[in-house]
N, C-alpha and C positions, 0 to 999 in steps of 0.2 A: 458668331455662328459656330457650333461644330462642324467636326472635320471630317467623321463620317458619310459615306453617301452606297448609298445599298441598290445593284441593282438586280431585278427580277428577270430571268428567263426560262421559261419550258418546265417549270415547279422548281425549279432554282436558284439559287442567289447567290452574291457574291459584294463580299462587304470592300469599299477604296477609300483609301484615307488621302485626304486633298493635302495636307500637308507635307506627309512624304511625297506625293504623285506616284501613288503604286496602290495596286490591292495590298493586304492582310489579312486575309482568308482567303481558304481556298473554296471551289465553289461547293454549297452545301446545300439537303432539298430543305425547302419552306416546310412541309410537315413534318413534326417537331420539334422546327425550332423557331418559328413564330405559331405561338399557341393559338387553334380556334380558327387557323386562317385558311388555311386547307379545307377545316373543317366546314366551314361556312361556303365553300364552293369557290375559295379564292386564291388556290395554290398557286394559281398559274395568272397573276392580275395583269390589267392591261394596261394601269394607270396607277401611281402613289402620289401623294400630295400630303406634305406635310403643314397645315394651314391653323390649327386651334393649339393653342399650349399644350403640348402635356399628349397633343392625341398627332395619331396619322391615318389616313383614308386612305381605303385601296379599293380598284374598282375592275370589275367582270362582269364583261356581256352588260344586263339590265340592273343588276346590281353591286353595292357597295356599302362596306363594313366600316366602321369606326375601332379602331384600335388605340387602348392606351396604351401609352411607351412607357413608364412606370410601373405599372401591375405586366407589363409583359404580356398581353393577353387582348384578343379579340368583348368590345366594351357588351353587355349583355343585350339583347334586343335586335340584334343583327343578323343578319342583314336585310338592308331595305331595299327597296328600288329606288331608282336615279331620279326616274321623274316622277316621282310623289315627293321627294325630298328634295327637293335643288330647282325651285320653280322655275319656268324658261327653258329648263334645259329639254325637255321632252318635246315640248312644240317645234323646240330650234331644231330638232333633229337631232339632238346629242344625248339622246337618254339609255343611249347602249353604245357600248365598242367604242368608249369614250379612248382616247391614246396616248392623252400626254396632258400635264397638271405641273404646276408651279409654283412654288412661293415664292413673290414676288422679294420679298428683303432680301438683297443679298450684299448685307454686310456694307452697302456705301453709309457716307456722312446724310442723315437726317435730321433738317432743321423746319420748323416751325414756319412759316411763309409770312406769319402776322409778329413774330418773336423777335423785340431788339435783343444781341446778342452782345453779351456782355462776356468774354470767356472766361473759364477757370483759370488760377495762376498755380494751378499742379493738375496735372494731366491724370485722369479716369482710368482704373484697369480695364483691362479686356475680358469681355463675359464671356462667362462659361457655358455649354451648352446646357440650360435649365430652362424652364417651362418662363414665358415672359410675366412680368409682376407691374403695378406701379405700386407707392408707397409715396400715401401724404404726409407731411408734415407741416406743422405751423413755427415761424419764426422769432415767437415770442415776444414781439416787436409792433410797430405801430408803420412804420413806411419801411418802402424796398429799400431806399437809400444804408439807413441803420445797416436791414438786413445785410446789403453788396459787404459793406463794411466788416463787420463782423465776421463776415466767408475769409475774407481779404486777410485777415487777422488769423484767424486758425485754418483755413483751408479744406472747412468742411463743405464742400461745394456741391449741390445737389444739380439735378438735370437742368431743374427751372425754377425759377422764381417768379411767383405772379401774385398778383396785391387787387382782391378784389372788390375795392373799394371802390379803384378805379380804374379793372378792366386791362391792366396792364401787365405781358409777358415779357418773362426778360428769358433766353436759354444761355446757358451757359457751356452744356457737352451736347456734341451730336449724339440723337437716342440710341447710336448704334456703339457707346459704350458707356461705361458705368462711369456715375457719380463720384462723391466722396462724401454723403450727409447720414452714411450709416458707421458705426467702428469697425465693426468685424470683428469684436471681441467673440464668439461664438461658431461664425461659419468667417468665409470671403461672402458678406452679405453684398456691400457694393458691385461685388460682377454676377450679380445673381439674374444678370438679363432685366435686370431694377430700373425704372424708370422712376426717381423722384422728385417730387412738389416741392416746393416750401412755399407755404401758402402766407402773406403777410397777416399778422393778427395773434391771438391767443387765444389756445386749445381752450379755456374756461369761455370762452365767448362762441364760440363754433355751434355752440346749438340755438345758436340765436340771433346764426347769421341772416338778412332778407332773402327772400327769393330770388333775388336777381342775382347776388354775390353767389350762391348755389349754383343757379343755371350758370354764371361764367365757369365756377368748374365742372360742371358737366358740359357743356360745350369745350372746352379745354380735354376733358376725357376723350371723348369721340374724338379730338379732331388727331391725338395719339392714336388710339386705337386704328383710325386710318391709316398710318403707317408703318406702327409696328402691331405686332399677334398678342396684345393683352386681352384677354379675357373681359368680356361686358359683365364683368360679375365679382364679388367679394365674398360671403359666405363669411364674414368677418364681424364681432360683434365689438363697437365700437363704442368706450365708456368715457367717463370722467375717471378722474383724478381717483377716486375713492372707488370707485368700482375697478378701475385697474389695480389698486392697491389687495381688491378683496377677492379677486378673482385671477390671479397668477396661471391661468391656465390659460387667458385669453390670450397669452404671447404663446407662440408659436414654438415647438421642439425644432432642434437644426434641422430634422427629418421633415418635417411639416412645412417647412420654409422652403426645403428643397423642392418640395412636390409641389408647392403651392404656384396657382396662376390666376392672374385677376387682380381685383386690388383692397389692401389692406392700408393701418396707418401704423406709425414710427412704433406705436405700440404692442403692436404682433410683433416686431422683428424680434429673434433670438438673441439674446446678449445684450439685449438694451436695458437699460433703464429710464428712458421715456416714457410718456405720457399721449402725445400729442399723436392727432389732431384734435382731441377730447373726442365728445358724444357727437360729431359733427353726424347731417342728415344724410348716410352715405345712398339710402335707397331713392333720397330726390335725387343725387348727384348720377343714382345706374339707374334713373327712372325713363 
């Protein structure tokens, strides 16, 4: 998690860094220097919630703005009201003078409840404050067993391992730090707030996996996303062998990979030369 934490008072702010336990800044007003935010009638918020990759929500009187933290800027279309956007919360009584918002992750060990845990034998870096991601991959292999092996052997150890043939999750790192199944030839992709698969099987076979092997990783999806703030979404075109070879654009610049939230496969990462998970159905899997 970063270490930043911003607080709001009287059209002012003032930025504290958890790490030292001290501010660094001193206090300075909201307009100017969060763009749009003033502007939109919300200099003075009563409530922030850092809850979607990539964005942060802030909230006044009957309404509330969407801001992305990457453009720096209040997101177009803002502001809305509370209770047309946030079902429930108007009837309950909370659709104005909302006062206090949460993201729930903070930073403990998160493990899978249904996942035998097999751990890594070299320890995951510490993510950076970046938008959360997953990233599939396939094993290239026929059982989990091989795969374990193989981790064991070079020490490329991803978040989890699951084999959907038969239903079966093994974790390996709590999601609340990074892997080992990306190089990093290009960025620190492994602390990129990366949660990754290794899916048992091979990337040439993935388009024509059954429907159930699908639905296990889509329930495997959601049941992350419960926990940690990935993105229900991908925005990612997801080829074969020969379409990734013809299409070098589908991998992702360091800058795109920075920004990005949601989920992609081995093949987007920057600096790779993978393939996998091939043309897999990624819109059954966000269906």
């Amino acid at each position: 998690m970063g270490t930043k934490v911003y607080f709001f008072k009287a059209g002012q702010y003032i930025r504290y860094d958890r790490a030292s336990d001290s501010t660094d800044s001193a206090p300075a007003a909201v307009a100017g220097n969060w763009p749009g935010l003033a502007e939109a009638g919300l200099g003075d918020p009563d409530a922030a919630l850092n809850l979607e990759a990539g964005k942060a929500f802030f909230f006044k009187g009957d309404s509330y703005v969407r801001y992305d933290i990457a453009s720096d800027q209040v997101d177009a279309g803002y502001p809305l009201k509370i209770a047309d956007q946030w079902p429930g919360l108007g009837g309950a009584g909370f659709g104005s003078g909302v006062r206090a918002a949460t993201d729930l992750f903070d930073g403990r060990d998160v493990w899978l409840p249904d996942a035998d845990r097999v751990p890594a034998t070299k320890n995951g870096p510490s993510y950076l404050p970046l938008p959360w991601r997953g990233v599939l991959h396939t094993t290239e292999g026929s059982t989990i067993e091989g795969a374990l092996q193989s981790f064991r052997t070079t020490n490329f150890w991803p978040t989890l391992t699951v084999e959907p043939n038969t239903f079966r999750i093994v974790q390996h790192y709590s999601l609340n730090t990074g892997g080992r199944a990306l190089s990093d030839h290009a960025t620190p992709e492994n602390a990129a707030r990366c949660v990754q698969i290794e899916m048992v099987g091979f990337a040439g076979q993935t388009p024509s996996w059954a429907p159930e092997q699908l639905a296990f990783i889509r329930d495997l999806v959601g049941k992350i996303e419960a926990l940690v703030a990935i993105a229900h979404t991908s925005g990612r075109t997801f080829l074969d062998s020969a379409g990734v070879n013809a299409n070098p654009q589908n991998r992702m610049s360091v800058d795109e990979w920075k920004r990005f939230a949601g989920w992609c496969g081995h093949q987007h990462v920057p600096g790779e030369t993978h393939w996998d998970p091939g043309a897999i159905d990624i819109s059954a899997i966000l269906s």
